[in-house]
Residue, then its C-alpha position, 0 to 999 in steps of 0.5 A: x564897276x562891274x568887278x564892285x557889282x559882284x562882289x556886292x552881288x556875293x558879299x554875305x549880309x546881315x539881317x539889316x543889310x549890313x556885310x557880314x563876316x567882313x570884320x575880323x578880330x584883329x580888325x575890331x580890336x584896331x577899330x576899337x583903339x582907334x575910337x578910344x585914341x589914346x594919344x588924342x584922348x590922354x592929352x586932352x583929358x590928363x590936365x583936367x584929370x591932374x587939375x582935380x586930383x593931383x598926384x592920385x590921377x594913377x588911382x582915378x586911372x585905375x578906379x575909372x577902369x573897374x566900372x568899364x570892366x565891369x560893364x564890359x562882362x554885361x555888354x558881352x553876355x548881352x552880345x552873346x544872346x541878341x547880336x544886334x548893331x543897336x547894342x544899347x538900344x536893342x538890349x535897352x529896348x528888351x530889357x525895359x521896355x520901349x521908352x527907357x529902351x529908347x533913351x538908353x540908344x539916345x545916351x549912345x547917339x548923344x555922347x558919340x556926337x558929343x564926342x566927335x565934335x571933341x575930336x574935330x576940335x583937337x584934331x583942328x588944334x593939331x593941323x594948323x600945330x602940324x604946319x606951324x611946326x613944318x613951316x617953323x612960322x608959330x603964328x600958324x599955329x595961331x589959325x586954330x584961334x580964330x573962331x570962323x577958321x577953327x569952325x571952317x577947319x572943322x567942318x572939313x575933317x567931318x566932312x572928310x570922315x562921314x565920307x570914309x565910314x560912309x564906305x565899306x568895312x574894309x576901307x575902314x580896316x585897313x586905313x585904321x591898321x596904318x594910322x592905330x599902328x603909327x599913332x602907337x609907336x610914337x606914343x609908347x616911345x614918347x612915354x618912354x622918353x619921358x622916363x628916360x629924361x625924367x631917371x637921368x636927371x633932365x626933369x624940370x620937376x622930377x617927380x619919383x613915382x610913389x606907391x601913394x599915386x595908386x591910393x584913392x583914400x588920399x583924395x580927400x573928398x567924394x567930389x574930388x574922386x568924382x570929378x577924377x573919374x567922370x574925366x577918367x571915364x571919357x579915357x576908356x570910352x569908345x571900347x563898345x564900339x567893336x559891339x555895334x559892329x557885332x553884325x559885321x563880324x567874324x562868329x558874331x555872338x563871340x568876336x565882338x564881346x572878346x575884342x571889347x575886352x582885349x581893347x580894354x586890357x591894351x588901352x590901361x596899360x599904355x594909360x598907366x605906362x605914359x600917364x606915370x612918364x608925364x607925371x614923373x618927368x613934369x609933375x602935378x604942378x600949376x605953373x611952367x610945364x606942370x601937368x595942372x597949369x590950366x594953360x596947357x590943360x587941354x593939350x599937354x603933350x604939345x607942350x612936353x614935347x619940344x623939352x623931352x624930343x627936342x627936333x623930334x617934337x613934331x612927332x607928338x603933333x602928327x600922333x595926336x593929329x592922326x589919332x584925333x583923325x582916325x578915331x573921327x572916323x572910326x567913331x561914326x560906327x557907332x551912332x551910325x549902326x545904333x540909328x540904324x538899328x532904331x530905324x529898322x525897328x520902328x524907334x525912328x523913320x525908316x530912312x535911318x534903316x537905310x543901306x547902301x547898295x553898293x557899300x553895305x553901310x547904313x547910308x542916311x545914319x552916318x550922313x545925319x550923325x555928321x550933320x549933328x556933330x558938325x553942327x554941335x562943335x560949331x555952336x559950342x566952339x560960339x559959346x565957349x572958348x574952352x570947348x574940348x573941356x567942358x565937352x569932355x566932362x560932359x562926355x563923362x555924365x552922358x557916359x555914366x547915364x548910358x553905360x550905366x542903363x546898358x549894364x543894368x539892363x543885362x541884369x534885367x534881361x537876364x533875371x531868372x539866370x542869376x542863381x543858375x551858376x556860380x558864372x551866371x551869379x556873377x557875369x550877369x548879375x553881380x559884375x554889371x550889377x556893380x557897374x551900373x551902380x556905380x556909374x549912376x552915382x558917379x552920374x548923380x554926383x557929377x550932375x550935382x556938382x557942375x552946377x557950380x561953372x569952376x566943375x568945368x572950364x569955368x563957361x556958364x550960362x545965367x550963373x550956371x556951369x556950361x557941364x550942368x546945362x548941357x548934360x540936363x539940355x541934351x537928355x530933356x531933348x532925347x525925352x522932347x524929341x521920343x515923345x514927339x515921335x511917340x505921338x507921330x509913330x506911335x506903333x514902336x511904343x505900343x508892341x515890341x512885336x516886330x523887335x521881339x521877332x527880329x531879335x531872337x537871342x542866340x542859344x537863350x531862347x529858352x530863358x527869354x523873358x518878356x517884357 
């Protein structure tokens, strides 16, 4: 204990208390693969995706990849001038002002509670799979069915992760490093076995790749491409959460803005390379072990495996179950820091700032964004039976509603640096001009839509899609509970003095506008 106390007593810290320095490069990139989960997010996502757009999925892929890049070059020259754990609603905050400021950090907090209960759900699905498959007793399996367990089973892995990231950075690092390496390998691999299986003719429904799976033109409809890429979109999520980290990392203005766009670079290429393996090897089709037969839709994979690895099935089990569990873990950062950063600033009780004296991490933040998610999956798993779906397209409009304000607000912070540059025309003006754009027409058109309960899983409340009401219910709240706070602590809605001090931009000072 008293070898812990000095280290703690020596450990370099932020300005909010968090440890500085204590992220690496390489650390933020896993940290960021880690969130993103790649087999966790691709078997949950790739049968909606295939449901509504068929053999174009490789187009939406791709398509749902350019608005994220673009936002990506606004939330790096962002983290450049104000490095701050809030990110979102920080940069919201400075760029609008405090009521949309404070809505833009809400869409963070929301979509990343919506997606932990998501990944509690699969990683729920893959343990009692896990066991059914050591044991060979398939009626284990089953487990995952009955509500109470499922909600029980759930509650545990929350738990269990709260925990993890309720400790230091470092605890964190390294378990990532182990599990993002082991979840990888044994995904590429199994991408590769299904080319393999698929070009040596051991296909059920050998599907050769055509140039016409990269054509979005052969969609059809604008309400096809938009219910492709509010899914595809859910696939690249998680990357801003290497930003948040932004206080703990090594040269903080750089690190974190460079290894969001690395993870980025890593995750569409290991996409494309098992989304075109699946497709090739079982095709788009509605039946057997085709990718849209809306009997596997939520897990694919599981069902591919025992065709394409035989004895070796279990494999995809265990990626999917690690993946699914580090990325629970790793997906605390994220409102965790955002909380924190609206704690400190006086956008909620000061609790939120809270840090732990030993473990430097925001302490009462992580345990309430536990909490939340916990009790947002069990009452989600009462009201629908197909709750990773529609938890999915929701994430997608809630995606679309924050990422989309975070980019503009890049355009708006930096207002008078447009014309300054060729570089300044387009990294902060054009670049998340367009992504903001187009994230909020993808935002519009996927809210329109979900009216109808066949957008989604087909759950519904009075005639109404499940998609629609939660995504309309869950930003009326932040709207309900920011008001309510205004009237109780009204001092953060009435001056930005104290934000404005606490967050100079870093080498903009000079072009710092006021609002």
């Amino acid at each position: 204990m008293a070898k812990t106390q000095e280290v703690a007593d020596t450990q370099q810290k932020s300005q909010k208390g968090l440890s500085a320095g204590s992220v690496t490069f390489v650390g933020a990139v896993v940290i960021g693969l880690s969130c993103i989960a790649p087999p966790y997010t691709l078997t949950g996502s790739i049968g909606p995706t295939v449901s509504a757009v068929g053999l174009q999925t490789p187009a939406i892929f791709l398509i749902g990849f350019i608005p994220m890049l673009l936002v990506a070059f606004g939330y790096r020259e962002l983290n450049k001038a104000m490095p701050d754990s809030g990110t979102s609603f920080t940069w919201g905050v400075r760029a609008y002002g405090p009521y949309l400021g404070w809505m833009t950090g809400w869409g963070l907090v929301i979509a990343t509670t919506v997606v932990l209960s998501n990944l509690a759900g699969i990683a729920v699905d893959f343990f009692y799979l896990a066991l059914s498959q050591i044991f060979h007793n398939p009626a284990i399996a089953g487990l995952s069915s009955n509500v109470w367990i499922n909600v029980a089973t759930c509650l545990v892995f929350m738990a269990g992760a709260t925990y993890i990231s309720y400790r230091d950075m470092q605890t964190t690092q390294k378990l990532q490093y182990v599990m993002v390496a082991l979840e990888l390998i044994i995904f590429v691999f199994f991408g590769a076995a299904m080319f393999y299986q698929a070009y040596t003719g051991n296909a059920p429904h050998f599907t050769p790749i055509s140039a016409s799976w990269f054509n979005p033109l052969e969609l059809g409809s604008i309400s096809a491409l938009s219910a492709g890429v509010s899914v595809s979109l859910f696939v690249y999520w998680g990357w801003d959460v290497v930003l948040t980290m932004n206080e703990e990392t090594e040269n903080a203005s750089t690190t974190s803005g460079k290894a969001a766009t690395a993870t980025i670079l890593i995750v569409v290429a290991i996409y494309m390379f098992v989304t075109l393996g699946a497709m090739t090897y079982a095709g788009v089709g509605n039946t057997g072990l085709g990718l849209a037969n809306p009997d596997i839709a939520e897990n694919v994979f599981v069902e591919l495996a025992g065709p394409v690895l035989g004895p070796l099935a279990i494999l995809i089990s265990l990626a999917v179950l690690v993946s699914s569990m580090a990325s629970l873990q790793s997906t605390f950062v994220g409102p965790a820091r955002t909380l924190l950063a609206m704690g400190y600033y006086g956008g909620l009780p000061k609790k939120f700032a809270w840090i732990h004296s030993r473990f430097f991490t925001p302490s009462f933040a992580t345990v309430v964004a536990g909490l939340v998610a916990g009790s947002f999956y069990a009452i989600m798993r009462v009201l629908s039976e197909n709750v990773l779906w529609d938890t999915v397209t929701t994430l997608g409009a809630m995606i679309c509603f924050y990422y989309g304000l975070t980019s503009l607000a890049c355009v708006v912070y930096f207002r008078k640096r447009w014309f300054k540059s060729v570089r300044d025309f387009f990294m902060v003006f054009l670049f998340p001009l367009l992504g903001a754009l187009s994230l909020f027409v993808l935002f519009t058109i996927t809210v329109w839509d979900s009216r109808d309960p066949s957008f989604g899983s087909g759950s519904e409340i009075f005639g109404v899609g499940l998609v629609f009401v939660l995504t309309i219910a869950l930003i009326v709240l932040g709207l309900v509970l920011m008001l309510v706070y205004r009237f109780v602590q009204p001092a953060f809605f009435k001056s930005q003095l104290d934000l404005t001090r606490s967050v100079a931009p870093r080498d903009h000072d000079e072009e710092f506008v006021a609002v």
